[in-house]
C-alpha positions as CSV (number, residue, x, y, z in Angstrom):
1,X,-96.3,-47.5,-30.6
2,X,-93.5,-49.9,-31.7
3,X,-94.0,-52.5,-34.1
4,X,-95.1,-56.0,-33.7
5,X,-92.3,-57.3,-34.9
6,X,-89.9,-55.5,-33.7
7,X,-86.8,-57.4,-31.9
8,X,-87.2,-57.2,-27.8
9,X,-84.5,-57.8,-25.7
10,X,-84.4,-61.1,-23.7
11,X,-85.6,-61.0,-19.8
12,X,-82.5,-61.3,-17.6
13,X,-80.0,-60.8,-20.8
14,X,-76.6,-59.7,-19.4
15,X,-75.3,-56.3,-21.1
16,X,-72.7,-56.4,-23.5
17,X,-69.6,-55.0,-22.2
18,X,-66.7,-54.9,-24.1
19,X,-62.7,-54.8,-23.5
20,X,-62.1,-51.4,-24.2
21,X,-64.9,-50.4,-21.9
22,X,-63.3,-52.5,-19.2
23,X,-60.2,-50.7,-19.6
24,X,-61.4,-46.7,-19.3
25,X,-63.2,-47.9,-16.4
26,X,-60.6,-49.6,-14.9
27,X,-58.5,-46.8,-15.3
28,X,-60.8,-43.9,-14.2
29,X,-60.8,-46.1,-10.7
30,X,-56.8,-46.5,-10.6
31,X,-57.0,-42.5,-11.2
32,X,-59.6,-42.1,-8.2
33,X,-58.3,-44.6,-5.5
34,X,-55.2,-45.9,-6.9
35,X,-53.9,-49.3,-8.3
36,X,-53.7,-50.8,-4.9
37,X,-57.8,-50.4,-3.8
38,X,-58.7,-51.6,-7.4
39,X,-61.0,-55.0,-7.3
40,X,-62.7,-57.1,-10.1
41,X,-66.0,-56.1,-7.9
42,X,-65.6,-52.5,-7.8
43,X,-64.9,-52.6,-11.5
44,X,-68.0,-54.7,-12.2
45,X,-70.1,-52.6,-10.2
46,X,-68.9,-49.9,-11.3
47,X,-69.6,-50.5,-15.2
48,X,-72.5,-52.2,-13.8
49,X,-72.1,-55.9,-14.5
50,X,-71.6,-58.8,-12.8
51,X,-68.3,-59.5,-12.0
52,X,-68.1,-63.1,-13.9
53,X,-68.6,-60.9,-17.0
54,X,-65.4,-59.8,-16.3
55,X,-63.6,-62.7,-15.6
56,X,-64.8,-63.3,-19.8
57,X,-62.4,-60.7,-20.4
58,X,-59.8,-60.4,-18.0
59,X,-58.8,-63.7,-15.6
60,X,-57.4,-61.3,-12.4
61,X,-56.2,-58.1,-11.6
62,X,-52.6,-59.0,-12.3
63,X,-54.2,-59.8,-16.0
64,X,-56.1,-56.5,-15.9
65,X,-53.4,-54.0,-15.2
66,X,-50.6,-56.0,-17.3
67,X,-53.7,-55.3,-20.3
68,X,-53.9,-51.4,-19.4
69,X,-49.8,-50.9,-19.1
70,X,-49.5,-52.6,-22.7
71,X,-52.6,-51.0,-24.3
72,X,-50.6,-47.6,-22.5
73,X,-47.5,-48.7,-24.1
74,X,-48.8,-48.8,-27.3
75,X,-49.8,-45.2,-27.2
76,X,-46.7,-43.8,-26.3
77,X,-45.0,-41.9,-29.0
78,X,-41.5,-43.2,-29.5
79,X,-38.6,-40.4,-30.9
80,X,-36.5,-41.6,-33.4
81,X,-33.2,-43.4,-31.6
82,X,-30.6,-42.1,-32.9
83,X,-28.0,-44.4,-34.3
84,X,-24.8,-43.8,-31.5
85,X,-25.6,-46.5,-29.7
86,X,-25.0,-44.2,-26.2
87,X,-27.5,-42.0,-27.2
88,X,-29.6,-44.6,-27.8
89,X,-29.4,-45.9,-24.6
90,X,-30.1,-42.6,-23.3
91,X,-33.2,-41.4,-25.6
92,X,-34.9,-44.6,-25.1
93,X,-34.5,-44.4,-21.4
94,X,-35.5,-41.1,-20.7
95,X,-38.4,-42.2,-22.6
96,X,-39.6,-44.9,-20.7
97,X,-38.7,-43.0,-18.0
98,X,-41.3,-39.9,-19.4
99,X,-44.1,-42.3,-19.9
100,X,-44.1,-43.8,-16.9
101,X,-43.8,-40.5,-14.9
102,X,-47.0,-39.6,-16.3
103,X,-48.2,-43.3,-15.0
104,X,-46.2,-43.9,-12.0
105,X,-48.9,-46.5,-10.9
106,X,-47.9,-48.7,-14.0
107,X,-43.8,-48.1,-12.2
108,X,-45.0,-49.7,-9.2
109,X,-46.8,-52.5,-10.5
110,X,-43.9,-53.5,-13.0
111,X,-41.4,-53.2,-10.2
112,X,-42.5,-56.6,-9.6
113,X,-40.1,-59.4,-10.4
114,X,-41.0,-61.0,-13.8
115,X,-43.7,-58.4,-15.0
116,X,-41.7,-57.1,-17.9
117,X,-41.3,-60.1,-19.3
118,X,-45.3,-60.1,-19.9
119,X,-45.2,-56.6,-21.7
120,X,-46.1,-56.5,-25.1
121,X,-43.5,-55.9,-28.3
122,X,-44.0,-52.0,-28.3
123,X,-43.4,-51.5,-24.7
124,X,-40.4,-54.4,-25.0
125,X,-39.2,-52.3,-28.0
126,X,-37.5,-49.6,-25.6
127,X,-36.3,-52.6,-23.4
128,X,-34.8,-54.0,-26.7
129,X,-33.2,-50.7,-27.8
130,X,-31.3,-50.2,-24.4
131,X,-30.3,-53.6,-24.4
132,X,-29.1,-53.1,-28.5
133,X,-27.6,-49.9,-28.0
134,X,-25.2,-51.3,-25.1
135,X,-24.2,-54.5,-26.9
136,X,-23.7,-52.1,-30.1
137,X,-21.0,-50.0,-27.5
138,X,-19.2,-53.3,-27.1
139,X,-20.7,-54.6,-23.9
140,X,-21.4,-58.3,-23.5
141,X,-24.8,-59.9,-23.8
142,X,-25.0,-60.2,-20.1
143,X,-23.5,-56.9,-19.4
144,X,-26.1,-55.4,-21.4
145,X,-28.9,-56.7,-19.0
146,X,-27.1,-55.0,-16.4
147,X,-27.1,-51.9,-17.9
148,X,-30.6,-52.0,-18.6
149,X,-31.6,-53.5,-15.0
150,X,-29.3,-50.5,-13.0
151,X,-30.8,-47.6,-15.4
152,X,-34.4,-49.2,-14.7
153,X,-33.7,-49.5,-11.0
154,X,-32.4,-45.6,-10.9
155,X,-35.8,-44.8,-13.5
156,X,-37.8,-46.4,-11.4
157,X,-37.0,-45.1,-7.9
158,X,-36.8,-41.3,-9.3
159,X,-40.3,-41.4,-10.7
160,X,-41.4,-43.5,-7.6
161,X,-40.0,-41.3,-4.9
162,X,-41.3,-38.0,-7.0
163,X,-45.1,-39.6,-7.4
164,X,-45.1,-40.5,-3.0
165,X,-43.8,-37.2,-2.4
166,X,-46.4,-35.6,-4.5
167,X,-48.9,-37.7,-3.0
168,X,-48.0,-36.7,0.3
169,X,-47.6,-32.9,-0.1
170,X,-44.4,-31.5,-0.9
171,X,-44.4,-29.0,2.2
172,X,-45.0,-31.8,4.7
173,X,-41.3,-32.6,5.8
174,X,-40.4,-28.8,5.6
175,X,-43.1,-27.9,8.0
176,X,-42.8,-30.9,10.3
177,X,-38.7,-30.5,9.9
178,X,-39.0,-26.6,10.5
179,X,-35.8,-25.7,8.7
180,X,-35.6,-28.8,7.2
181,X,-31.7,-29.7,8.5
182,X,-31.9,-26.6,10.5
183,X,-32.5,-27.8,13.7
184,X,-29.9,-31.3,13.4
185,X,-26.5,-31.1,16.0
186,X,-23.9,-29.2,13.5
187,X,-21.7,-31.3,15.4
188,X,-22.4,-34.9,14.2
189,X,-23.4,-33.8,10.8
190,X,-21.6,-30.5,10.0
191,X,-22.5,-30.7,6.2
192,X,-26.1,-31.6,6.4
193,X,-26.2,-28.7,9.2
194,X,-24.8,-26.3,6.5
195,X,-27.1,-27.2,3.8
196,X,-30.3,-25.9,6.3
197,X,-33.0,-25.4,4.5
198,X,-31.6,-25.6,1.0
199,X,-31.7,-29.2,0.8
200,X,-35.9,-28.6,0.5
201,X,-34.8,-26.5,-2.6
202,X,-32.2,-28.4,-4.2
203,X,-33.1,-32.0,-3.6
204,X,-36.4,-32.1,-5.5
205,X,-34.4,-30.7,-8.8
206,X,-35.1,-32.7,-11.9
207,X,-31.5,-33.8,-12.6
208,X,-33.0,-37.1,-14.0
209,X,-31.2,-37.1,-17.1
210,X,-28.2,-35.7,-16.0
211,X,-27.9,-38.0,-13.5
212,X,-29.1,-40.9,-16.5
213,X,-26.1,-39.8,-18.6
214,X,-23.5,-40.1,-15.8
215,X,-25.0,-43.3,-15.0
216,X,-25.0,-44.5,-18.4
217,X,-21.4,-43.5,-19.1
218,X,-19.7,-45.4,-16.0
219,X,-21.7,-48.8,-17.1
220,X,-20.7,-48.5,-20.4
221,X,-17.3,-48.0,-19.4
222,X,-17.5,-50.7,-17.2
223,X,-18.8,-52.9,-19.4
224,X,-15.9,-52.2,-22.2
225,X,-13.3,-53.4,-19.2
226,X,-15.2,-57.0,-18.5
227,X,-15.7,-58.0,-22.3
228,X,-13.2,-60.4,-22.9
């Protein structure tokens, strides 16, 4: 039998839900349905709370997934950048461009025009080191951005393009294709025709940082012939 005086909870009290609870649920939804079908009122009902004891904590779903990419960012481990400021360039890419393969939700939602500029200083860090490392090669401030904006744009679309295929199932366009370029007119497109069925095999390749160093290389260059 409990004590007599023993504190009781208040009738009607709202539970106490807290920030970090908000984001694991948040995320186990994103993992279930996807960013897209992810509501303040599933997420309330799912933690089971009101949803205006969410709003406390978060003031939308833009707020909410900009807090669960930075909390994200903050656990990704960072290699040392080396000090050539190519290399740089390159290491912090490819890692940005590791961590968000293994989120590529958080890729789609900051492919939205201002969104990085709401990240938090650890995620901005690898923004501020690709930025550094191409002014350090000689590239202009303005360059720089440029560099950074073309190897996030390239970043971006591999991971993007590699998380729909997924998605979709990676045999799909073989099976509906038949021999994937197989069965085009040899004709019109002779070299397409040629490649068959090979294209399946060699197209989904991860060349990502081969293709990253290439990429960085010709901006660099570039950017060493328009400083004045």
């Amino acid at each position: 039998m409990p004590h007599a005086d023993a504190p009781r909870p208040r009738p009607g009290r709202p539970p106490t839900t807290s920030r970090a609870q908000i984001l694991a649920a948040a995320r186990g939804l994103i993992d279930r349905d996807g960013w897209e079908r992810l509501t303040i009122r599933k997420l309330a009902a799912e933690i089971g709370v009101g949803a205006t004891t969410l709003y406390h904590h978060v003031q939308d779903k833009e707020d909410l997934l900009l807090l669960l990419i930075n909390e994200y960012g903050e656990q990704v481990s960072r290699p040392r950048l080396p000090d050539e400021p190519r290399e740089r360039v390159i290491v912090a890419a490819a890692t940005i461009h590791d961590a968000l393969a293994a989120w590529p939700w958080a890729a789609e939602v900051l492919t939205t025009d201002g969104f990085i500029a709401r990240l938090g200083d650890s995620p901005l860090g690898l923004v501020e080191a690709v930025v550094a490392g191409a002014v350090d090669h000689g590239c202009t401030p303005e360059h720089a951005v440029y560099v950074f904006r073309s190897i996030w744009y390239y970043t971006v679309g591999e991971i993007l393009v590699r998380s729909h295929t997924a998605r979709r199932g990676q045999g799909d366009a073989v099976t509906r294709q038949g021999a994937f370029f197989g069965t085009i007119d040899a004709g019109k497109l002779p070299h397409l025709a040629a490649l068959g069925d090979r294209w399946a095999v060699l197209a989904p390749r991860d060349t990502y940082v081969d293709g990253l160093r290439a990429l960085v290389d010709g901006l660099l260059a570039q950017g060493a012939r328009v400083r004045p």
